[in-house]
Kinemage of the C-alpha trace (Angstrom):
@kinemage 1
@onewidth
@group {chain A} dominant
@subgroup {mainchain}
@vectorlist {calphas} color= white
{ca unk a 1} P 159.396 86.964 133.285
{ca unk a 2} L 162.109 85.167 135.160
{ca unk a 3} L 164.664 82.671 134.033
{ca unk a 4} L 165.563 79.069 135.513
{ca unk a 5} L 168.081 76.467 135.368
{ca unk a 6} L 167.131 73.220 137.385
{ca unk a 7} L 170.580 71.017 137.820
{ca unk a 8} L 169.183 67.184 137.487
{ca unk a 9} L 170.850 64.166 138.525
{ca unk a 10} L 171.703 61.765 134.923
{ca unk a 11} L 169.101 61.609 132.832
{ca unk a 12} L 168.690 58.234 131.599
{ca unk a 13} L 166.860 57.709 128.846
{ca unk a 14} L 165.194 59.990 126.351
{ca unk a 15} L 161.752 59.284 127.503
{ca unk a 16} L 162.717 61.072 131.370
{ca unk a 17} L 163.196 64.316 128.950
{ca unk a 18} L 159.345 63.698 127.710
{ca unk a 19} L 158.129 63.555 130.826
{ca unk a 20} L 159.725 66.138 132.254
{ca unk a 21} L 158.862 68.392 129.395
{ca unk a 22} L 155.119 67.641 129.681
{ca unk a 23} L 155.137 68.328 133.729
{ca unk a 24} L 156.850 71.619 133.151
{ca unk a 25} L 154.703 72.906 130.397
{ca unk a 26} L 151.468 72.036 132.162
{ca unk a 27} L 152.138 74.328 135.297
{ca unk a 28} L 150.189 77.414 134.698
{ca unk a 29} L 152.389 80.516 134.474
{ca unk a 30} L 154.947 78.540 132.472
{ca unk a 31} L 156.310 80.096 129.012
{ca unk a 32} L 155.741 76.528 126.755
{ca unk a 33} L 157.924 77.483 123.963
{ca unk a 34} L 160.952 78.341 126.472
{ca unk a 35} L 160.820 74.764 128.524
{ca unk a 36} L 164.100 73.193 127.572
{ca unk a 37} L 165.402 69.858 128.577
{ca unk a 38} L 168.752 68.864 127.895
{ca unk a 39} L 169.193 65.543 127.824
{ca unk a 40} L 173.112 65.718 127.848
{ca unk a 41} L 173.588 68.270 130.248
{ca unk a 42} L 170.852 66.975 132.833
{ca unk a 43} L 169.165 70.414 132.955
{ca unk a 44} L 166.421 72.094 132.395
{ca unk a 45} L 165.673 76.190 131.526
{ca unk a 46} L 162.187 77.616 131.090
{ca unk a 47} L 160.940 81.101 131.248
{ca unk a 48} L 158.079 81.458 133.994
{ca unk a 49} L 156.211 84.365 135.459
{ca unk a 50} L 156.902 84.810 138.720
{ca unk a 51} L 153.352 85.707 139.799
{ca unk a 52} L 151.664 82.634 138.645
{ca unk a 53} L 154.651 79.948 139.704
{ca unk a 54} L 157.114 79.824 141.735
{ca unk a 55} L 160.905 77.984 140.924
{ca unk a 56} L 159.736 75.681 143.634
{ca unk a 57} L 156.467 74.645 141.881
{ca unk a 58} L 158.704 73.607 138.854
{ca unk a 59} L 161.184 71.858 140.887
{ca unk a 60} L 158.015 70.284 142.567
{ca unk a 61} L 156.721 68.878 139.516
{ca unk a 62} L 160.487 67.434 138.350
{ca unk a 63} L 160.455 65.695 141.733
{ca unk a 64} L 156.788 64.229 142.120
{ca unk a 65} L 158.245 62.157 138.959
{ca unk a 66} L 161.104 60.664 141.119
{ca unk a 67} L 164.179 62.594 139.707
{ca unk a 68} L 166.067 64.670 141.705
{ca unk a 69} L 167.074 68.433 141.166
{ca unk a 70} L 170.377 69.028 142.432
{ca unk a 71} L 170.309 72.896 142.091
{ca unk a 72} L 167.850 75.970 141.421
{ca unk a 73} L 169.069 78.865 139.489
{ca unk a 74} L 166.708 81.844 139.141
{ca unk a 75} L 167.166 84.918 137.271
């Protein structure tokens, strides 16, 4: 199981943290209960397994929804 922190642009409303939530957690290969979004911070963390999705699928899926990831942290 890897680790990721996705650096967003400002998050705007509490609603962009729904969304981004949902689009996260539906990506197969995704740990649900880890998926994080801080409103505050403009980030997101979530536990993945790196043999089902990659970092880039879950930046992917934050960026089909028009916000922008800034940086990709994997560990």
């Amino acid at each position: 199981m890897k680790k990721a922190t996705l650096q967003l642009d400002t998050l705007t409303c509490p609603s962009c943290v729904m969304k981004i939530e949902n689009a996260v957690k539906s990506l197969d290969g995704v740990d649900k209960d880890s998926v994080n979004v801080l409103f505050n911070a403009s980030k997101v963390k979530v536990d993945f397994d790196d043999t089902q999705v990659s970092a880039g699928d879950i930046e992917k899926s934050i960026t089909t929804l028009g916000y922008d990831v800034k940086k990709v942290q994997v560990r």
